[in-house]
N, C-alpha and C positions, 0 to 999 in steps of 0.2 A: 610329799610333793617337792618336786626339787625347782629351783629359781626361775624355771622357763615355763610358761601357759602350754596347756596341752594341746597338738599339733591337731586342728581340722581335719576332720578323715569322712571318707565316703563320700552321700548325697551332698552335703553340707560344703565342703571341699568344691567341690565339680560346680553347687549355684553359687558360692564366692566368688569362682573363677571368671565364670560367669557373669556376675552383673555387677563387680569393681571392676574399674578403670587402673584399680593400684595394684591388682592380683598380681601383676610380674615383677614387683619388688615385695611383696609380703613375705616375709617370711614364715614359710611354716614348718619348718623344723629347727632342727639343734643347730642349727647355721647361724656362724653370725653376721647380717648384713651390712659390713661398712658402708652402704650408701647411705642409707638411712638415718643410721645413728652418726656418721660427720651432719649430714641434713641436718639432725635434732641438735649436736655441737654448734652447726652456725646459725642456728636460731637465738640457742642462748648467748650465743655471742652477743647478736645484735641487741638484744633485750637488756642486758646486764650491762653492754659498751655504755650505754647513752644515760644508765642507770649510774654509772659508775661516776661522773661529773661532779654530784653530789656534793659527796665529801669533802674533794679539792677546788672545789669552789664556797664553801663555806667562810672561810676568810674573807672573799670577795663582796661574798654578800652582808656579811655581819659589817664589812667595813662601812660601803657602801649606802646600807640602809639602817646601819645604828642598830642591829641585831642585841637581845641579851641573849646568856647562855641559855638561856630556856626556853627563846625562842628559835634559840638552834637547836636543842633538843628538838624541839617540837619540829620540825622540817624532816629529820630523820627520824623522829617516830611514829610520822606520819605515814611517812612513805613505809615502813614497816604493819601500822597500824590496816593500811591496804590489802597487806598480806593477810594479815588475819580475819578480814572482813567477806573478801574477794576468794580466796584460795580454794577453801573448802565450799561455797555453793559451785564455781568453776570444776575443782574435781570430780562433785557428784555429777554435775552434768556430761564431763566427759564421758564418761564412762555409761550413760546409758546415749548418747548421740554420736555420729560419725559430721564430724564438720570441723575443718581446719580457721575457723572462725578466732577459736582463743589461740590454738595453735601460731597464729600468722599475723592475725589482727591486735596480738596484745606487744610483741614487738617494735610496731608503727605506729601507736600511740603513745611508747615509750620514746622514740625514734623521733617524734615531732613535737611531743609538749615539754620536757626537760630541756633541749636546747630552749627553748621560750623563756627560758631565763635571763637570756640575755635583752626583753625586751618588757622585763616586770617593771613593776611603779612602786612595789614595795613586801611589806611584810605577806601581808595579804593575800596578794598576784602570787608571789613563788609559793605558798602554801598551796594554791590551786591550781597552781601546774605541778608539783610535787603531788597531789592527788591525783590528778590523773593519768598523768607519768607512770603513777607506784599501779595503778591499777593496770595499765597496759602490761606492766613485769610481771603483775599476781597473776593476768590473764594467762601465760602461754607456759606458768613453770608446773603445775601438776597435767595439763593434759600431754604436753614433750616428756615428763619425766615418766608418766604412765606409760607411754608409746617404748620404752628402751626395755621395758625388761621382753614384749614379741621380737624385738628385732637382735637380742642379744647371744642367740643362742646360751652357750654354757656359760659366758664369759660376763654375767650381768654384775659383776663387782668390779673387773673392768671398764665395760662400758658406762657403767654408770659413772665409774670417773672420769671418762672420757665427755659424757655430754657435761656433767661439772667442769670440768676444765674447762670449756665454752665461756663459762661464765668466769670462771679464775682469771683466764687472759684476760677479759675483758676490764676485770673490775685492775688486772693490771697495767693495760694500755690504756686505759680510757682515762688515770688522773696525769698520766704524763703528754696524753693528747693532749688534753680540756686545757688543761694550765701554759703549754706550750703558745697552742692555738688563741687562748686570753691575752694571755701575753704579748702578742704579735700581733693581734688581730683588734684587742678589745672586745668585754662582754658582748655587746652591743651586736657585732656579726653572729654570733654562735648559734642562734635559728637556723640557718643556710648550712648546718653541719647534718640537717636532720635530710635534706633532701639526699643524703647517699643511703641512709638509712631505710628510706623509702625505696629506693633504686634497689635493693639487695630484699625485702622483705616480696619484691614483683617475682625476682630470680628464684626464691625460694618457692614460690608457692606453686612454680613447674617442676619441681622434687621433692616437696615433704608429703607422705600420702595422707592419706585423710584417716582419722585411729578408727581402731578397729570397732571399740565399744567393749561392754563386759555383760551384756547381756543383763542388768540393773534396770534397763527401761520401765518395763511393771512396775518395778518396787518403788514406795515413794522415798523420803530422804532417809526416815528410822528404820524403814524396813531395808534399803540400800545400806548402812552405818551397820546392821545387826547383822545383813547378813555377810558383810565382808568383814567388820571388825568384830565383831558378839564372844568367837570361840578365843581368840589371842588379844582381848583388851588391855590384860596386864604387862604382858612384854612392851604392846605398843607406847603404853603410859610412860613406862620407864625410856623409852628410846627417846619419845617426846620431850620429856626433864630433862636429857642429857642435851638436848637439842639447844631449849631456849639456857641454859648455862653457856652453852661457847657462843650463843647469838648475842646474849646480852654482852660477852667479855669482849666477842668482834665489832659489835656496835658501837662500843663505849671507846675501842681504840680508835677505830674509823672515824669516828664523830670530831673527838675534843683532844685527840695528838694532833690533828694539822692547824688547830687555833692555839694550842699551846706552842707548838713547833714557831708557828708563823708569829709567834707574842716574846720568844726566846731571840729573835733576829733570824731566822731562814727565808728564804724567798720562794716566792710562791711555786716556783719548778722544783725547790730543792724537796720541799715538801710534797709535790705530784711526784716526784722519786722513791721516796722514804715509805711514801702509800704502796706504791708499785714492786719497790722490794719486797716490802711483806708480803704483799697479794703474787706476786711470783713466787716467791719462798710455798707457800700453798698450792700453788697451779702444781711444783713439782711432785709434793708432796702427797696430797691425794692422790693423781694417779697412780706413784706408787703405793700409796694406802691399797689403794681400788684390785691390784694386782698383786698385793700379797694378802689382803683378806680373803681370797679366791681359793690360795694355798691354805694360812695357814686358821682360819676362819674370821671373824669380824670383831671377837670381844677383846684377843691381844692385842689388837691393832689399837682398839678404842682406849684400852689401859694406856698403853704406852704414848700414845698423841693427848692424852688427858694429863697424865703424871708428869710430863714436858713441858706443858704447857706453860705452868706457873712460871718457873726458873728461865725460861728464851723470852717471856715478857717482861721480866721484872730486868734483863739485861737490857732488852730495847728501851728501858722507860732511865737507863740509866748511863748507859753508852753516850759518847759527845764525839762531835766533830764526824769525820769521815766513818768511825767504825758506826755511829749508829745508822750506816745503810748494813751494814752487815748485821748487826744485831735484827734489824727489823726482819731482813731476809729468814735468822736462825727460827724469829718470832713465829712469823707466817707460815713455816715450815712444820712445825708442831700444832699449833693453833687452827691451821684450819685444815691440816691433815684428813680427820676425821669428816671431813663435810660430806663426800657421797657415799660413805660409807652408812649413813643413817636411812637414808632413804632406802638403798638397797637392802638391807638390814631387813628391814620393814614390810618390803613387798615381797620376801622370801615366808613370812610367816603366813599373809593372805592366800589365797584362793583366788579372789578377784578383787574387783574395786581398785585396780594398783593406782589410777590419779587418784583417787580418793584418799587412801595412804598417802602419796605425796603431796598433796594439799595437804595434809595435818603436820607432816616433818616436813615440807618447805615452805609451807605459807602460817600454817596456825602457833609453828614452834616459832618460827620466825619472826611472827607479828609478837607474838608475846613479848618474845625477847627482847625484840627491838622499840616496844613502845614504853619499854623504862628508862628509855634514853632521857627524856627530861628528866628523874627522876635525877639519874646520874649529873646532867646540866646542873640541876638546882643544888645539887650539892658541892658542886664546883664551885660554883657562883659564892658559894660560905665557907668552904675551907681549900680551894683552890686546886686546880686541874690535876696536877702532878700526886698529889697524896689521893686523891679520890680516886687514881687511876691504878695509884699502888695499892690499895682496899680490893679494887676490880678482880685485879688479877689474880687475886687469891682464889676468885670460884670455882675453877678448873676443879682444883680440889677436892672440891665437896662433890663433884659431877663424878669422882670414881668411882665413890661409896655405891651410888647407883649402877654403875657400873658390873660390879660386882652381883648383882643380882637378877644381869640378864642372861636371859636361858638361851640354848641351841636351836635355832631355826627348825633343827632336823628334829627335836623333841616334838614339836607340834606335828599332827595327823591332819594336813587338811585335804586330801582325799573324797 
């Protein structure tokens, strides 16, 4: 079976056409629709933009309301904690219902409770809008990431980093906004940032069509899990593993580099900079990942963004002055290279189910990963940010060895 769902033919074709509203943008062949799939890019835009605040407002908050490391951990492991909670019941339901519900509605809830930050009372408050927030993100990323491999034609390693980028700009722009607009504006306004978010989530919902479904409806959730992952669970496993190792490495530098940065003397934009280097260094990088795993398959790609890893982070963690924008940018550029390349990876093995698969590699790898954040906090907290960060970086490493033992897409018969 090769990366693209097989094309609608006959009776079945003709009542599609028939009784969707979306049939003059479906694609049903080897075509690939840039409508659709920029549609899917500015969704995760929006969903990731507002997601992306987070991090560079960390110092803000910790100042502010007397935060410990652990309980910065725990803000960003929470909101990861979401993903794993949320992801996977979201993806099975995609995929047996046609409703742009999580597709639309999980962007607008990230869009309006994250900026609500700006108007907490404390520890407590940002914890409960960091959940709801995180759940609004867990809502729209396996049923959009399902929706890219129909609309991809041949080019689903492409495009799949194309709707990833979505999210890479996002988590790029969004801390040099947030910190800009803090800045200038004071916490306290940043609610009022979500009403354009709202404004663009109305735009979208007259272009993104409603998904198709995978025909799972009957099945209940073990007979949906069996019959889409049962023949390729071992691949899947290992793709998983390799997943939550760069989640945990990206988490850990996201987290507790801009309270170290901010604890070394940087100011709060130098820091929404140094985040956004990195995070652009990645934007570029996956898409080229996305377009040469296409070429030259998926598992060079993944050695060589894994084997780099180590070495471009251990320079950003050591780099001073002006070069550590560069450093960061080199970091981000290897480190999150690999990011849609897992997902797509993944839905080239299945049959069907494909949210289903991306609810496991973007929300259940994700959540795992990211809810050892505190784990990482608390160890900070005892022997200090900077050596705990240089232990971190070491994972990449270990995530080769796995590596090394995944098979060829095309080896698997799912026919």
């Amino acid at each position: 079976m090769g990366p693209c769902p097989e094309p609608i033919r006959g009776r079945h074709l003709f009542l599609r056409k028939n009784m969707s509203n979306d049939s003059s943008i479906k694609s049903t062949d080897s075509r690939f629709n840039y409508k659709v799939i920029f549609a899917l890019f500015l969704v995760h835009f929006l969903g990731d933009f507002y997601m992306s605040f987070i991090s560079p407002l960390l110092p803000v908050l910790a100042e502010a309301y007397s935060l410990s490391l652990t309980q910065v951990g725990m803000i960003t492991g929470t909101s990861m904690l979401m993903a794993f909670i949320v992801q996977p019941s979201v993806g099975y339901l995609a995929d047996r219902y046609r409703t742009r519900v999580f597709v639309l509605g999980g962007p607008l809830l990230t869009a309006v409770f994250i900026p609500l930050f700006g108007w907490a009372g404390g520890f407590i408050t940002i914890l409960a809008f960091t959940v709801l927030g995180s759940i609004g993100q867990s809502m729209f990323h396996p049923p959009a990431a399902g929706m890219v491999p129909s609309y991809a034609g041949r080019r689903l390693g492409f495009s799949m980093a194309l709707f990833i980028l979505g999210g890479t700009i996002a988590f790029a722009a969004g801390p040099v906004f947030v910190t800009w607009y803090v800045s200038r504006f004071e916490l306290v306004n940043l609610p009022y940032v979500g009403l354009a978010g709202a404004g663009l989530v109305s735009i979208l919902f007259l272009i993104v069509p409603r998904p198709e479904g995978e025909g799972l409806k009957k099945l209940g959730f073990r007979g949906a899990v069996k019959d889409a992952l049962g023949p390729v669970w071992k691949p899947l496993l290992i793709i998983w593993l390799i997943i939550v190792f760069r989640v945990y490495v990206v988490q850990s530098i996201m987290t507790f580099m801009p309270i170290m940065l901010k604890a070394e003397g940087c100011s709060l934009i130098t820091v929404g900079g140094i985040i956004s280097s990195f995070v652009v260094g990645g934007s570029l990088s996956s898409l080229a990942a996305g377009w040469l795993a296409d070429r030259v398959g998926y598992k060079p790609v993944f050695l060589a963004g894994y084997l780099l890893a180590t070495p471009s982070l251990y320079l950003f963690l050591h780099l001073q002055g002006s070069m550590i924008l560069a450093g960061a940018f080199v970091a981000g550029f290897f480190t999150l290279a690999t990011m849609p390349l897992a997902t797509a990876m993944a839905q080239t093995f299945v049959k069907r189910g494909k949210s289903l698969v991306a609810s496991l590699t973007m929300g259940l790898a994700f959540g795992t990963g990211g809810i050892l954040s505190p784990f990482t906090g608390r160890m900070a907290e005892i022997f200090g940010i900077r050596p705990v960060l240089g232990v971190v970086i070491l994972v990449p490493l270990a995530a080769t060895v796995l590596i090394l033992f995944l098979p060829r897409p095309e080896d698997f018969n799912n026919e």
